[in-house]
KEZAMAR-571139 format. One record per residue (C-alpha): residue in one letter; x, y, z; chain. Coordinates in steps of 0.25 Angstrom, whole numbers. Example, Ala and Ser with C-alpha at 12.3 -4.5 7.8 and 13.67 -1.06 7.14 Angstrom:
% KEZAMAR-571139
+------+-------+-------+-------+-----+
! type !    px !    py !    pz ! mol !
+------+-------+-------+-------+-----+
!    a !    49 !   -18 !    31 !   A !
!    s !    55 !    -4 !    29 !   A !
+------+-------+-------+-------+-----+
***
This chain:
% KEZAMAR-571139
+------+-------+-------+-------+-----+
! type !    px !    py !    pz ! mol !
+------+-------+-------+-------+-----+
!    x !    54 !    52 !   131 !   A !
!    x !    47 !    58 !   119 !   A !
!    x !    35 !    64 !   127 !   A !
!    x !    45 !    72 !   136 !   A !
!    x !    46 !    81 !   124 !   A !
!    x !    32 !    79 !   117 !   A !
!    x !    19 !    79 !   121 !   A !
!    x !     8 !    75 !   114 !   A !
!    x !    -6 !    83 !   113 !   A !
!    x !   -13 !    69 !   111 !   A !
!    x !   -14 !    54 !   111 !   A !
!    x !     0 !    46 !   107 !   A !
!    x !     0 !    34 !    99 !   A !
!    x !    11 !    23 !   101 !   A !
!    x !     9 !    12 !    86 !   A !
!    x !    16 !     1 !    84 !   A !
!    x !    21 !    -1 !    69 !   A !
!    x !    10 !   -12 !    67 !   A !
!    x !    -2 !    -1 !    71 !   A !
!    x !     5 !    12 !    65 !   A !
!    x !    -3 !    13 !    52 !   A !
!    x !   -16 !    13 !    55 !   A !
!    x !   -14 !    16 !    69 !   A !
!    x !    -6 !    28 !    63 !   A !
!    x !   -18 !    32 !    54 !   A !
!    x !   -28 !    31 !    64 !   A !
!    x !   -20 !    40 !    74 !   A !
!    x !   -18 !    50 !    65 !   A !
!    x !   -35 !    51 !    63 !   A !
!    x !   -35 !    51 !    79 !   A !
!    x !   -43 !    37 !    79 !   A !
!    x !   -34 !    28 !    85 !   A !
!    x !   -43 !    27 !    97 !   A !
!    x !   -57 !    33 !   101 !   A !
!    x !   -56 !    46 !   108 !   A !
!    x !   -40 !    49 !   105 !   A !
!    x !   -38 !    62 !    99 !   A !
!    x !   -28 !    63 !    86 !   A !
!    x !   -15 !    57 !    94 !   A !
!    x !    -4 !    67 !    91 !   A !
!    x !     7 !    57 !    92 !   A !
!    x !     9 !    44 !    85 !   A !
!    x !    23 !    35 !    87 !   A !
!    x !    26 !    22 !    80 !   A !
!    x !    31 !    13 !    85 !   A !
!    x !    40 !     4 !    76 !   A !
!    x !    46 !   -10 !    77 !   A !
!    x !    60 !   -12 !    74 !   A !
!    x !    57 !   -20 !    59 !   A !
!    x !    43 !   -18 !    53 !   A !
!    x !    41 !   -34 !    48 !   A !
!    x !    29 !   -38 !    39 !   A !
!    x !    19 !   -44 !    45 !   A !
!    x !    14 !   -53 !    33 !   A !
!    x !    15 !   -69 !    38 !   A !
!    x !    17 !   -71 !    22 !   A !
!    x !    18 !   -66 !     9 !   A !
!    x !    14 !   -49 !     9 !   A !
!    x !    12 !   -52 !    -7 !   A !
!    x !     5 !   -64 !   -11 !   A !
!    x !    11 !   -70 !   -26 !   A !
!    x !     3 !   -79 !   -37 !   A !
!    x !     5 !   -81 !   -51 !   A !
!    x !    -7 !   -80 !   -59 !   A !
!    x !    -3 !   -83 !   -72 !   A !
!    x !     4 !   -71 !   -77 !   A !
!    x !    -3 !   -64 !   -66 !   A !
!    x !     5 !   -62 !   -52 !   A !
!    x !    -4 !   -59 !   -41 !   A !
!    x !     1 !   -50 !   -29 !   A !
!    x !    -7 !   -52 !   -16 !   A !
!    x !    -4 !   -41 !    -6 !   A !
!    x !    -4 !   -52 !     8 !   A !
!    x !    -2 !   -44 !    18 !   A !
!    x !   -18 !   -45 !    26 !   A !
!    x !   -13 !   -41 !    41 !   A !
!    x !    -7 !   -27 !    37 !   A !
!    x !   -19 !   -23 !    25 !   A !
!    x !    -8 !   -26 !    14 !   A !
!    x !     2 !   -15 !    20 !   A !
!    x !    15 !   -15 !    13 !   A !
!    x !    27 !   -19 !    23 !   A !
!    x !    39 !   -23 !    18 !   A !
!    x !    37 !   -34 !    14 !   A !
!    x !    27 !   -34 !     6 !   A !
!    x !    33 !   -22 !    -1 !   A !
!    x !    43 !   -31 !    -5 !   A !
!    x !    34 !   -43 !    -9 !   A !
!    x !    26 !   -34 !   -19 !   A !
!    x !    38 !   -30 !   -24 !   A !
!    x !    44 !   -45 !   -29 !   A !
!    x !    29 !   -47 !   -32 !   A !
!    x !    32 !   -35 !   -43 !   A !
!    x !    44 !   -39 !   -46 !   A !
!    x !    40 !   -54 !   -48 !   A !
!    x !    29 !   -49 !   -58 !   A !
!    x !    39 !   -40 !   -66 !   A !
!    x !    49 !   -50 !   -68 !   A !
!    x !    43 !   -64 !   -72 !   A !
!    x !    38 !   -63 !   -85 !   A !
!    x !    27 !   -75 !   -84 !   A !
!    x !    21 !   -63 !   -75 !   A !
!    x !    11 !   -52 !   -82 !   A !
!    x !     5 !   -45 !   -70 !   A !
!    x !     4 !   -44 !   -57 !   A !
!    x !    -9 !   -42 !   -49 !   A !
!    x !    -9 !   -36 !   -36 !   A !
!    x !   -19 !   -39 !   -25 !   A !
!    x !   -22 !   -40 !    -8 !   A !
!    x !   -25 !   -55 !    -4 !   A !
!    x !   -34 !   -45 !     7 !   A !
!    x !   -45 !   -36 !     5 !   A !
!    x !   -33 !   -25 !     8 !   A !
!    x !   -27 !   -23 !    -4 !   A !
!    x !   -16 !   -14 !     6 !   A !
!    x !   -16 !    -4 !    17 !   A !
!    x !    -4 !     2 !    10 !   A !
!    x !    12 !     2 !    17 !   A !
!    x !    13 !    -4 !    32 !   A !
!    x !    21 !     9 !    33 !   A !
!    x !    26 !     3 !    48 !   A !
!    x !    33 !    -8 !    41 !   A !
!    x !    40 !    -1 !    30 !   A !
!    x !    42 !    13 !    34 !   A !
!    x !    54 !    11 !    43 !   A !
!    x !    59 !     5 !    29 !   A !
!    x !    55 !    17 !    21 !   A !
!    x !    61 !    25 !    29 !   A !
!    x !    75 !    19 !    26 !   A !
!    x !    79 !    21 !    11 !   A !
!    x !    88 !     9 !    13 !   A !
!    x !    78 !    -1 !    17 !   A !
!    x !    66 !     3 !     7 !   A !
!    x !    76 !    -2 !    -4 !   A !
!    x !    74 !   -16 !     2 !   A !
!    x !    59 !   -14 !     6 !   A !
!    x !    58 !    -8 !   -11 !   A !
!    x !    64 !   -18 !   -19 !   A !
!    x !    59 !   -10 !   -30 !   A !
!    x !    69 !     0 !   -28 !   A !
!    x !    80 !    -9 !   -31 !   A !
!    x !    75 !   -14 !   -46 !   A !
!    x !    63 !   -22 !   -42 !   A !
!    x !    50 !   -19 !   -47 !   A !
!    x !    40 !    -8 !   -39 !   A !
!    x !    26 !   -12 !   -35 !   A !
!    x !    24 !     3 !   -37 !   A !
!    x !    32 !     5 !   -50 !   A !
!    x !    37 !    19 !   -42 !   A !
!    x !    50 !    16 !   -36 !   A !
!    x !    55 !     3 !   -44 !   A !
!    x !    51 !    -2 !   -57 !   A !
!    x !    38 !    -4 !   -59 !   A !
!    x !    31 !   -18 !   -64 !   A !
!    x !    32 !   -21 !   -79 !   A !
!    x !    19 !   -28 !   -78 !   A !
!    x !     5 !   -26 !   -76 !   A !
!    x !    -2 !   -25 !   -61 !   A !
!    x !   -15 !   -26 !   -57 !   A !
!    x !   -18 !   -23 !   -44 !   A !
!    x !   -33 !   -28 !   -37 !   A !
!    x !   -36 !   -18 !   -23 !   A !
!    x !   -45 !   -23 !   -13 !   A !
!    x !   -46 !   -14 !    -2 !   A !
!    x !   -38 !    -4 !     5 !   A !
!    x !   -27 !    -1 !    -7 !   A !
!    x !   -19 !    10 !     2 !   A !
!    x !    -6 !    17 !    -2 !   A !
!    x !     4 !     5 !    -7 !   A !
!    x !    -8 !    -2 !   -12 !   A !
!    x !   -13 !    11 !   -21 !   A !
!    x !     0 !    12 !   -25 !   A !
!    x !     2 !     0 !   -30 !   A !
!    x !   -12 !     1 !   -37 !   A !
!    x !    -7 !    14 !   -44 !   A !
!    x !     6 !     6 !   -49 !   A !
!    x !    -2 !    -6 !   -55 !   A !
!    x !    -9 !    -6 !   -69 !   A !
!    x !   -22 !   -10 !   -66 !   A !
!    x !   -30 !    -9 !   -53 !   A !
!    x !   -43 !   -16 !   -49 !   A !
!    x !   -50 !   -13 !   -35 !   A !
!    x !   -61 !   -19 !   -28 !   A !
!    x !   -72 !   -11 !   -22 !   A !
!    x !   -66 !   -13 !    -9 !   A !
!    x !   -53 !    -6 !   -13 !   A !
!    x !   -48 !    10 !    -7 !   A !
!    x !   -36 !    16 !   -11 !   A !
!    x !   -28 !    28 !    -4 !   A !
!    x !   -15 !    34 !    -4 !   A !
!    x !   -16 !    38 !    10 !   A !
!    x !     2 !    43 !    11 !   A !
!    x !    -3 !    56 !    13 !   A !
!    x !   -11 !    53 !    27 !   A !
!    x !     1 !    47 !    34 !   A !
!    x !    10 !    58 !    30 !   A !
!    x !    19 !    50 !    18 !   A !
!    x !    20 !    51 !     4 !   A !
!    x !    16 !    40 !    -7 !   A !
!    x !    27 !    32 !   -13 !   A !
!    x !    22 !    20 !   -21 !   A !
!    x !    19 !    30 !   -32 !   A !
!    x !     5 !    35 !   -28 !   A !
!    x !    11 !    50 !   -29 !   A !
!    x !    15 !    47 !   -44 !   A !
!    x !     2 !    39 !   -47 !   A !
!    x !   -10 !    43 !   -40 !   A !
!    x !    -9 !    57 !   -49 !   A !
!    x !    -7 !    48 !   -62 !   A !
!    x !   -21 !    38 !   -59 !   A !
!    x !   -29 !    47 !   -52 !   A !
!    x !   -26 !    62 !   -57 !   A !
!    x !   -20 !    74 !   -50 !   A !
!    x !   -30 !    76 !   -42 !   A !
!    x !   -36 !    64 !   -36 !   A !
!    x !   -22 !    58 !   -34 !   A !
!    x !   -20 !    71 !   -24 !   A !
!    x !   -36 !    69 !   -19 !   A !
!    x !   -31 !    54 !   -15 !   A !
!    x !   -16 !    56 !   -10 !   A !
!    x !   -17 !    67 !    -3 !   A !
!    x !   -29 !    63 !     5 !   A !
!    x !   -27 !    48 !     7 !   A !
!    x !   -41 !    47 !     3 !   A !
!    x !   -46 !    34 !     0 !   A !
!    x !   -50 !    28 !   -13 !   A !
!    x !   -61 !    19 !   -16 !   A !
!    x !   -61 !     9 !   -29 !   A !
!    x !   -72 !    17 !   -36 !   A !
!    x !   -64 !    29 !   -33 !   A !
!    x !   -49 !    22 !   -39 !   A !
!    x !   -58 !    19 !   -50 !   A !
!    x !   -62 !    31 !   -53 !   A !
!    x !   -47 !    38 !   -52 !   A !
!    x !   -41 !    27 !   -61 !   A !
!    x !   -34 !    18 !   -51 !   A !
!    x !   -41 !     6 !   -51 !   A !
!    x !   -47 !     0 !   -66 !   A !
!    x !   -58 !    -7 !   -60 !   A !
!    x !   -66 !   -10 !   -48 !   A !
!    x !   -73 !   -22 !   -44 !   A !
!    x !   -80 !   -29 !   -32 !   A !
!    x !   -74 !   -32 !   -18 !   A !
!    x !   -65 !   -46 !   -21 !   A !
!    x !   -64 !   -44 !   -34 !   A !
!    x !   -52 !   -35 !   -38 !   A !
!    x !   -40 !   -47 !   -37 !   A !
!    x !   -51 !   -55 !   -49 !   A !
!    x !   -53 !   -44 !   -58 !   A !
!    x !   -38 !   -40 !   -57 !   A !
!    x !   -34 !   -55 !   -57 !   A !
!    x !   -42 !   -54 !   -71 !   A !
!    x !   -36 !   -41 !   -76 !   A !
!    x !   -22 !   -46 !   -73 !   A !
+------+-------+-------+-------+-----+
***
């Protein structure tokens, strides 16, 4: 019934919630298929509760001494943060903050995706709904905050290794620890601003405080990419090492 009263001047595309993200990005470039033009309408499709597709844990724990290690497990979706593993992370944090025989944690991607960022089709029905986020943002209700923006933030030292794709959540997440090692491999990018929504993890109060003024605005205005020469350079990242080696040299700095 809604093209009785609309009708479109190009292609239509029909998602599912499981394709929307990248399916949604490559629409709005025109690429979806050769020879389409830009398609002028794009609808999602969504399933009635967006599950976690992880078979096991999303955040993988070991005790290293007084080092807890963080491994972001969640391969099939690039690390993308659902639920779930939003919530995993959190006890993770919270775990570091309160046991005393812990001293720091170190963050890392059991892949060579460190993360693709949010799974926005799983959790933006929940933040949508101010109701539900409290449960999805345990943080909001005492518990520590991975990002230290909307909770308390972790009393104790994080380092975070990045392999990979670190995109949105994940340079967030770099932003809030205290010291971040990359491998040669890794790209950073606040890329909010391409798909029409704003920052929340704290990039809008950080990004200006690490990189400057200016380069905060070059990157989070354009959604550019940043390479691991180019995060050294604007202060992000202490150190940069070969592909494979970024969990070693932060396991030894931790």
């Amino acid at each position: 019934s809604f093209f009785r009263f609309y009708s479109p001047p190009g292609p239509v595309v029909f998602l599912p919630e499981s394709r929307y993200s990248v399916a949604m990005h490559r629409a709005t470039l025109g690429v979806i298929a050769r020879g389409f033009q830009r398609p002028a309408l794009v609808l999602r499709c969504y399933s009635e509760k967006a599950k976690s597709s992880s078979s096991g844990p999303a955040v993988l724990l070991d005790v290293k001494g007084p080092i807890l290690r963080m491994g972001l497990n969640r391969p099939e979706k690039k690390n993308a943060f659902d639920g779930a593993m939003i919530l995993e992370l959190n006890e993770a944090y919270d775990r570091l903050a309160r046991d005393p025989a812990l001293r720091v944690g170190l963050l890392y991607s059991t892949s060579d995706t460190f993360t693709s960022g949010l799974d926005l089709p799983a959790i933006q029905p929940v933040l949508s709904d101010p109701r539900k986020a409290l449960g999805l943002f345990p943080f909001l209700k005492g518990k520590v905050d991975p990002y230290g923006v909307w909770g308390k933030k972790c009393p104790k030292p994080i380092v975070v290794a990045v392999t990979g794709p670190a995109f949105t959540a994940g340079l967030e997440l770099s932003l809030a620890a205290d010291i971040v090692i990359a491998d040669e491999t890794a790209r950073f990018g606040q890329m909010e601003a391409s798909r029409g929504i704003v920052p929340f993890g704290g990039a809008l109060q950080r990004m200006p405080a690490v990189f400057g003024w200016h380069n905060a605005m070059r990157y989070m205005l354009t959604g550019d990419l940043i390479d691991a020469q180019t995060a050294l350079r604007l202060g992000l990242v202490v150190e940069v090492v070969p592909k494979g080696q970024a969990v070693a040299r932060a396991t030894e700095l931790a």
